[in-house]
Backbone as JSON, one array per atom type, in Angstrom:
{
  "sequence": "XXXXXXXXXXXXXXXXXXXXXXXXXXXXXXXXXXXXXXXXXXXXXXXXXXXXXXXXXXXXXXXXXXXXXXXXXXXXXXXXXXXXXXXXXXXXXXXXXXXXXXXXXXXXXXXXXXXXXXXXXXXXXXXXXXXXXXXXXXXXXXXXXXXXXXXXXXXXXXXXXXXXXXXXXXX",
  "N": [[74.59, 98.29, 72.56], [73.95, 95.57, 70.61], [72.67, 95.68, 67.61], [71.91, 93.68, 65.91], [71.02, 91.39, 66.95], [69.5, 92.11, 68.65], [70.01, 92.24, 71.42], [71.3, 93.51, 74.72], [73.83, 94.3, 76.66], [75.88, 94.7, 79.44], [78.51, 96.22, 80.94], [80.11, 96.0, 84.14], [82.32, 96.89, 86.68], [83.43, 94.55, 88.85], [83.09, 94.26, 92.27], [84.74, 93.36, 95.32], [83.32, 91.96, 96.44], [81.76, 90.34, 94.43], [83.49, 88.15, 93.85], [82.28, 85.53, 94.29], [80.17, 85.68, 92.15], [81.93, 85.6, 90.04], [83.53, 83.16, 90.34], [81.66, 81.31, 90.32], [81.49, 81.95, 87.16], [83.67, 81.29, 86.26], [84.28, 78.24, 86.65], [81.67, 77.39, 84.88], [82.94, 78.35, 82.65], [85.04, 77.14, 82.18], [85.79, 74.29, 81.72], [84.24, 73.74, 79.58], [85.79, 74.94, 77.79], [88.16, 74.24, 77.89], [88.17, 71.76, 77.49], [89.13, 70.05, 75.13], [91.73, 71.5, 74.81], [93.39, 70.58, 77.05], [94.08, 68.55, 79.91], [92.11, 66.8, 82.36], [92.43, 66.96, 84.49], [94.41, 68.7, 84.82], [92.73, 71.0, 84.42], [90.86, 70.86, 86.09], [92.87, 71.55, 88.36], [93.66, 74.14, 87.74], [91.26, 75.93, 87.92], [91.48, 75.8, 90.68], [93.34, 76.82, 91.56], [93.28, 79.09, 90.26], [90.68, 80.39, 89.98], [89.3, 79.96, 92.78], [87.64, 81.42, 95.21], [89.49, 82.52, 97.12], [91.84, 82.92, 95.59], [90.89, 84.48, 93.91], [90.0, 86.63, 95.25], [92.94, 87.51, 95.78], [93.88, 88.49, 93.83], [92.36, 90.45, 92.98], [93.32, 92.07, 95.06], [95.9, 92.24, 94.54], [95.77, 93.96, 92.05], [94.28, 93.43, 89.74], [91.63, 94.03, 87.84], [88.65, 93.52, 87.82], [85.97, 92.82, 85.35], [82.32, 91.96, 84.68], [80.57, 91.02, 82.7], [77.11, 91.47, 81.96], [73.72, 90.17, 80.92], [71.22, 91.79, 78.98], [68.88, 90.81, 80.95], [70.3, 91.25, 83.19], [71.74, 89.14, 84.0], [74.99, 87.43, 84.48], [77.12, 86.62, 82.13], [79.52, 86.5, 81.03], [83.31, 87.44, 81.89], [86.23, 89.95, 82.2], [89.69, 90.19, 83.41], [91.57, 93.17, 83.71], [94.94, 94.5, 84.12], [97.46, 97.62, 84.36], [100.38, 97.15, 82.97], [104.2, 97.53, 82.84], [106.53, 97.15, 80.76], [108.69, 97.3, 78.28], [107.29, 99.17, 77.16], [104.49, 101.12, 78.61], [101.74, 99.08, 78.88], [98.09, 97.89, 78.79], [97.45, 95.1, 80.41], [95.12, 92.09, 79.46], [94.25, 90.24, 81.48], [92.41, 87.96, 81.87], [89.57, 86.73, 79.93], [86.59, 85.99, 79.73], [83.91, 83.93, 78.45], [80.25, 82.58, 78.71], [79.33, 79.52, 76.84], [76.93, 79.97, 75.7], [76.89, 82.52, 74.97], [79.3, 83.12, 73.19], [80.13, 84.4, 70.08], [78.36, 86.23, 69.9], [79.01, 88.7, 69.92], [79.98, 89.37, 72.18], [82.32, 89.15, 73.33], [84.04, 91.06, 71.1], [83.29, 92.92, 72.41], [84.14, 93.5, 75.1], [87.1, 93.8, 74.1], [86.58, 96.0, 72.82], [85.87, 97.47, 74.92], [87.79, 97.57, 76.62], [90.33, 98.54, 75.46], [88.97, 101.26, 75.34], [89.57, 101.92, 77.94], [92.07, 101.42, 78.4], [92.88, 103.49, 76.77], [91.79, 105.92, 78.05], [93.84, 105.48, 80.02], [95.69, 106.77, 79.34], [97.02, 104.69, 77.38], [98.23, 102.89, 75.13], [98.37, 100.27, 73.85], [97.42, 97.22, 73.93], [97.69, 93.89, 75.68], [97.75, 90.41, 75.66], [97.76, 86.49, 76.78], [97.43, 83.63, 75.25], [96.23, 80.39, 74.88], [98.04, 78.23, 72.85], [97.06, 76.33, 71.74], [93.95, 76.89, 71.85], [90.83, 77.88, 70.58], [90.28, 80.32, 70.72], [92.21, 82.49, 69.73], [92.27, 82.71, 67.11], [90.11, 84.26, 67.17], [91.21, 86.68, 68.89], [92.47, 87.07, 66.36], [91.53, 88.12, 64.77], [90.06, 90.44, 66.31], [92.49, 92.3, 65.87], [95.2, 91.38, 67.25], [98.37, 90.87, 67.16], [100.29, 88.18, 67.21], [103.6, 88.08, 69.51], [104.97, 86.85, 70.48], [105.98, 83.4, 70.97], [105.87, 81.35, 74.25], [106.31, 79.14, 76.46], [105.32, 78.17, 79.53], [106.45, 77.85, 82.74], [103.91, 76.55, 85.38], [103.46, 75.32, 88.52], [103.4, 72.14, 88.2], [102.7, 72.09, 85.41], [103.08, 73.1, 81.48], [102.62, 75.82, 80.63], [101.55, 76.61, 77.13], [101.67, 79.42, 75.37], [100.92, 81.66, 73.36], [101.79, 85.21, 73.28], [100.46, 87.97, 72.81], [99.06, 91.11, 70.99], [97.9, 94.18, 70.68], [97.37, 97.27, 68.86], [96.64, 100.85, 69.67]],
  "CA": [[73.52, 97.44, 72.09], [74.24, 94.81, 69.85], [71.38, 96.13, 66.86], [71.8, 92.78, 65.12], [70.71, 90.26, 67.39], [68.55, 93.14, 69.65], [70.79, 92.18, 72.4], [72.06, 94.7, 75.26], [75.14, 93.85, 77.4], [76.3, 95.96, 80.39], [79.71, 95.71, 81.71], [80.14, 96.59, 85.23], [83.39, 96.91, 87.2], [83.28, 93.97, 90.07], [84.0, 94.34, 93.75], [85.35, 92.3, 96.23], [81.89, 90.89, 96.98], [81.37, 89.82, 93.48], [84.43, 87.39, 93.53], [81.75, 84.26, 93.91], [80.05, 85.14, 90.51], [83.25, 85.24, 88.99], [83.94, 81.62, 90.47], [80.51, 79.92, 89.31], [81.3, 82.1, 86.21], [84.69, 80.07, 85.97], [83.5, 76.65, 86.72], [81.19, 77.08, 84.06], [83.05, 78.24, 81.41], [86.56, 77.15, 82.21], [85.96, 73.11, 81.39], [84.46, 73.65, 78.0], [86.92, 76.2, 76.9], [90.01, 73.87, 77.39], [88.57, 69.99, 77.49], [90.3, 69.75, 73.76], [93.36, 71.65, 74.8], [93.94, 70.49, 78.52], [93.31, 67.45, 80.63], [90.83, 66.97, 83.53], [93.33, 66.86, 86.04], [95.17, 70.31, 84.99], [91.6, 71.52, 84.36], [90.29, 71.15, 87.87], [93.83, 72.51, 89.27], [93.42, 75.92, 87.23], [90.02, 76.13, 88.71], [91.12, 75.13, 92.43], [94.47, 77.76, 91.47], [93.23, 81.0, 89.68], [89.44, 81.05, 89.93], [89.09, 79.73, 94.26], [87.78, 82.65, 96.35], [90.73, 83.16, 97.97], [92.72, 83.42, 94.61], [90.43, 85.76, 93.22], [90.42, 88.01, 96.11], [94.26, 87.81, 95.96], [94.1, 88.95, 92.41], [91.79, 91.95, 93.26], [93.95, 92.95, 95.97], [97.3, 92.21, 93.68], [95.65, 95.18, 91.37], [93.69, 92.96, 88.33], [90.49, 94.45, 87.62], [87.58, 92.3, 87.26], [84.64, 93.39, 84.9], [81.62, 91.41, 84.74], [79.67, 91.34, 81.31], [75.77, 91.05, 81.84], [72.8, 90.2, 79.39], [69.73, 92.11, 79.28], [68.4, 90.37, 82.3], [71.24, 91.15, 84.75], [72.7, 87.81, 84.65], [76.66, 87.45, 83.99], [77.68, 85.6, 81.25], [81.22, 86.89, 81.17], [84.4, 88.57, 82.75], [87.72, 90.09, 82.1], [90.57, 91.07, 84.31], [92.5, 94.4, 83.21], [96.26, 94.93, 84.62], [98.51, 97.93, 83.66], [102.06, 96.62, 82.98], [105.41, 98.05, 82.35], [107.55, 96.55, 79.99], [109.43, 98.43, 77.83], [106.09, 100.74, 77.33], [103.31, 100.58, 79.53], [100.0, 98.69, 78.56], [96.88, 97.25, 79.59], [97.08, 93.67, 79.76], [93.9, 91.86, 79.41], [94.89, 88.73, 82.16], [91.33, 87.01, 81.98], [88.75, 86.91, 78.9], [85.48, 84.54, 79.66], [82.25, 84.06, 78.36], [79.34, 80.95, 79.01], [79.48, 79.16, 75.37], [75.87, 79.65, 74.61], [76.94, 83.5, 74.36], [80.0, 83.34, 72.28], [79.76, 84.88, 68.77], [76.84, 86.95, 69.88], [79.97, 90.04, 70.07], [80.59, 90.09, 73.5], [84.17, 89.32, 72.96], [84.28, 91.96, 70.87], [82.28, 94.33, 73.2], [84.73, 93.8, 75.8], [88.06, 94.4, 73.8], [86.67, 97.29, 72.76], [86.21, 98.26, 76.36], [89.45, 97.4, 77.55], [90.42, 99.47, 74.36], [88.83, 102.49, 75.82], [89.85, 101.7, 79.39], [93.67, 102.11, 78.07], [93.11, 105.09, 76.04], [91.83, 106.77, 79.48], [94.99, 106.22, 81.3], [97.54, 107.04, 77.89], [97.78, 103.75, 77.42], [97.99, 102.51, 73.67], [98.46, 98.68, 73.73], [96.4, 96.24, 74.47], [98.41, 92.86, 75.48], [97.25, 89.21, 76.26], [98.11, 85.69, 76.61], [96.53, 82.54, 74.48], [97.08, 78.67, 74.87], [98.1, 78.43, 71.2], [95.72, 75.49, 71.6], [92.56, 78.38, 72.31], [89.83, 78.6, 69.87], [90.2, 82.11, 70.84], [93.57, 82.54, 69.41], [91.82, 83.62, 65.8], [89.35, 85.78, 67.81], [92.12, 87.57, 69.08], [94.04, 87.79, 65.32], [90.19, 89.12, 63.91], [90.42, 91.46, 66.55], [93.95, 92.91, 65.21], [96.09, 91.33, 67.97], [98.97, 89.58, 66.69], [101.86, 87.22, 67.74], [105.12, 88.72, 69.37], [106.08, 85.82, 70.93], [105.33, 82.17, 71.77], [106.25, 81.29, 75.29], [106.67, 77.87, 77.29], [105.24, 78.96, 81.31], [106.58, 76.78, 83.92], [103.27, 76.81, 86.32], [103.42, 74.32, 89.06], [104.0, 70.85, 87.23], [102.44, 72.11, 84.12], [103.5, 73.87, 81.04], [101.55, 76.75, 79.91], [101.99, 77.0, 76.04], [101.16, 80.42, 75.22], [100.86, 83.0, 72.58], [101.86, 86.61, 73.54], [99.23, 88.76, 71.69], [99.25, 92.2, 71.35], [96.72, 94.97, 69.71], [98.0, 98.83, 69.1], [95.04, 101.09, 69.66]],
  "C": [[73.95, 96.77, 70.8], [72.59, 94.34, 68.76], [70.84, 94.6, 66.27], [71.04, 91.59, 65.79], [70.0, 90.88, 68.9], [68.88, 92.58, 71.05], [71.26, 93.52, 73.44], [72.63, 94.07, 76.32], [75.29, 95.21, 78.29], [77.85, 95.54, 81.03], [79.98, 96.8, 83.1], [81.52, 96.48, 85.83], [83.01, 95.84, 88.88], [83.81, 94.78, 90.96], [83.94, 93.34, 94.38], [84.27, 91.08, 96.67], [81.36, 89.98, 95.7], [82.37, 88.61, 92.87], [83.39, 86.04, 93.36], [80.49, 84.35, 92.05], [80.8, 85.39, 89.99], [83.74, 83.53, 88.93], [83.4, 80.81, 90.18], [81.19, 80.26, 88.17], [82.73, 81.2, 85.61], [84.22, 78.67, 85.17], [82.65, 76.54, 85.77], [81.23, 77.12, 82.74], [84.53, 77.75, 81.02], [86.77, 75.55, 81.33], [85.4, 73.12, 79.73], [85.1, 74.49, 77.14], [88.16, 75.37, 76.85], [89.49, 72.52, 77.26], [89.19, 69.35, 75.99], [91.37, 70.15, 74.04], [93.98, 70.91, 76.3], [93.36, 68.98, 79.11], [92.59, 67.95, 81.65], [91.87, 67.61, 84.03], [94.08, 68.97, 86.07], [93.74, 71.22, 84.88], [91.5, 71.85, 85.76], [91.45, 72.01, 88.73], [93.93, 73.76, 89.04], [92.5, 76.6, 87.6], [90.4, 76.14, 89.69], [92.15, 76.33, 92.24], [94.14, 78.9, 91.32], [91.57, 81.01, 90.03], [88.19, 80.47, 91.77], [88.49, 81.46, 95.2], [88.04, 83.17, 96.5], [91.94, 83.78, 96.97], [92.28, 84.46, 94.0], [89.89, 87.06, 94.09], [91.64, 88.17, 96.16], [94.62, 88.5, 94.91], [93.6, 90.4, 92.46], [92.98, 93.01, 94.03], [95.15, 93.32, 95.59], [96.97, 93.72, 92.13], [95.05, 94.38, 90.01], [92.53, 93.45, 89.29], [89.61, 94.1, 87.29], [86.37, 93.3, 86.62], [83.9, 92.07, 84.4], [80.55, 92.14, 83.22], [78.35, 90.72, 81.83], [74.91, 90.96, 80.52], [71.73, 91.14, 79.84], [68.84, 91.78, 80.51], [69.08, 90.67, 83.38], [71.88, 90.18, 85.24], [74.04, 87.76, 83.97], [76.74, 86.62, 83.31], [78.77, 85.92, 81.05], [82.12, 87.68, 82.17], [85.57, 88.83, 82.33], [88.07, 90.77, 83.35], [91.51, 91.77, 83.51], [94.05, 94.35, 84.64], [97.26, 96.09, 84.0], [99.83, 97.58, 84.22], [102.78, 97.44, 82.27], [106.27, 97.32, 81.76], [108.49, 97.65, 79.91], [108.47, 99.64, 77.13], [105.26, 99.98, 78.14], [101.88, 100.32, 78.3], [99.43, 98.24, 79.42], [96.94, 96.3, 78.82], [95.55, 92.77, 80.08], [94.21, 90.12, 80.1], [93.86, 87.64, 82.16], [90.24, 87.65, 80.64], [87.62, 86.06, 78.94], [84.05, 85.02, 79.01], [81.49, 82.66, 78.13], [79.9, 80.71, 77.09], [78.68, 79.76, 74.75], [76.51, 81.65, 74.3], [77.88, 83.73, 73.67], [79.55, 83.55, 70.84], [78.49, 85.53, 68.74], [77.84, 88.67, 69.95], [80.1, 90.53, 71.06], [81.91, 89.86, 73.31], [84.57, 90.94, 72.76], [83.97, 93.23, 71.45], [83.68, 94.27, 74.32], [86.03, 93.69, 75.54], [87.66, 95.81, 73.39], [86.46, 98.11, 74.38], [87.45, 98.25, 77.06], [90.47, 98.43, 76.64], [90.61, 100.65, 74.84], [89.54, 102.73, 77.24], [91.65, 102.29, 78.84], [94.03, 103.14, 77.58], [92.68, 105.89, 77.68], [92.82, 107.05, 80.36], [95.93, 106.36, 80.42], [97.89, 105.72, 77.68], [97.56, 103.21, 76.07], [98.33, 101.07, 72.91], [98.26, 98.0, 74.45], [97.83, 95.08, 74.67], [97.17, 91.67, 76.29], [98.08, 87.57, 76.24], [97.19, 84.61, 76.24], [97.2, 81.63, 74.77], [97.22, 79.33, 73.15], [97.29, 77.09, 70.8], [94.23, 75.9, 71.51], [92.24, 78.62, 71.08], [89.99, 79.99, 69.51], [91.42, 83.02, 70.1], [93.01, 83.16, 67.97], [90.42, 84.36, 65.85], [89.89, 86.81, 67.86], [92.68, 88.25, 67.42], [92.08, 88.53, 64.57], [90.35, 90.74, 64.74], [91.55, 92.52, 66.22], [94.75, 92.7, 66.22], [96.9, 90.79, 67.11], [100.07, 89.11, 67.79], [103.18, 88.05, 67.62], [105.57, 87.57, 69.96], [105.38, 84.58, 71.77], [106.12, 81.54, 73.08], [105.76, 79.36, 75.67], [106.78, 78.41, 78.54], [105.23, 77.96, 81.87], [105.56, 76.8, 84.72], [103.22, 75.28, 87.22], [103.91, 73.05, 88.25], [103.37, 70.96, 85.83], [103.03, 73.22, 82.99], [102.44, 74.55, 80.57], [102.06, 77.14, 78.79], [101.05, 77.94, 75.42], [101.67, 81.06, 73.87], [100.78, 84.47, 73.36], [101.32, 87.25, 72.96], [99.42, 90.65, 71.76], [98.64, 92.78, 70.11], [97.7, 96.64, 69.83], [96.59, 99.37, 68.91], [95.57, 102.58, 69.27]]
}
C-alpha cells in the first residue's frame, strides 16, 4: 500500500490467457513512452514485433515471466517480464517494465523493482539486470533506483538500431 497517496497495487503473475491485457496494455503505453525517442514507423513495428499475441505467447513459452500490476479497482496499469540469465553469474533480468502515464510517479515503478528484487532473492539470485534506450526517461528512474551503467550497447534488431544502456542493481 502506497500510505502516501492511499493507493493499493496488486501484482499478479499472468497466464497465457492474460497475453491480450498485456497487448492493449502495450499499445497504450508503448507510443507515449518512445514518441521523443523513436519514430512512428519503428514504433508501430515494436508493437506489431514484441507486444502481437503471438509474440507474447512466444515469450511466455520462451520462459519470460509476465506480472501484471493492478490499481485498487482490478484494472492493469502495468507489467514486467522477469528472465533468469547466466552470464558470468546468474541474475534476474527485468526484459519488460510498463506502466499507463497517468500512473507513473505514483511508485509503481518502484513497487515492482522491489518485487523483482524479492523474486531474485527467492531463487539465490543477487542482481537485478535491465536494458534502457539511453534516450528513456526511465533511464534516471533506473539510476534512483541504484541500477547503474555497465555498458552501452548498439542492438542490431531487424533494420533498426537499438541504443541501449545495460543497467544493473546488486541486491
Amino acid at each position: 500500500m502506497d500510505r502516501r497517496r492511499n493507493l493499493m497495487f496488486t501484482i499478479q503473475k499472468a497466464a497465457a490467457e492474460d497475453v491480450l491485457i498485456i497487448h492493449q496494455l502495450a499499445h497504450q503505453i508503448y507510443p507515449p513512452t518512445y514518441i521523443d525517442v523513436l519514430n512512428q514507423e519503428q514504433i508501430d513495428f515494436m508493437l506489431e514485433n514484441l507486444y502481437c499475441i503471438s509474440a507474447l505467447k512466444k515469450s511466455i513459452h520462451d520462459g519470460q515471466e509476465f506480472y501484471l500490476l493492478f490499481d485498487e479497482n482490478r484494472v492493469a496499469v502495468g507489467f514486467m517480464a522477469l528472465v533468469e540469465k547466466k552470464s558470468t553469474s546468474l541474475l534476474l533480468r527485468i526484459e519488460k517494465l510498463y506502466l499507463l502515464p497517468e500512473t507513473q510517479g505514483k511508485g509503481c515503478g518502484t513497487l515492482l523493482i522491489n518485487f523483482a528484487a524479492n523474486e531474485a532473492l527467492k531463487r539465490n539470485i543477487t542482481t537485478l539486470e535491465l536494458n534502457v534506450n539511453r534516450g528513456n526517461k526511465a533511464y534516471y528512474f533506473y539510476l534512483k533506483q541504484g541500477f547503474v551503467v555497465t555498458q552501452a550497447v548498439d542492438i542490431p534488431y531487424y533494420k533498426y538500431i537499438l541504443d541501449d544502456y545495460i543497467m544493473r542493481k546488486d541486491i
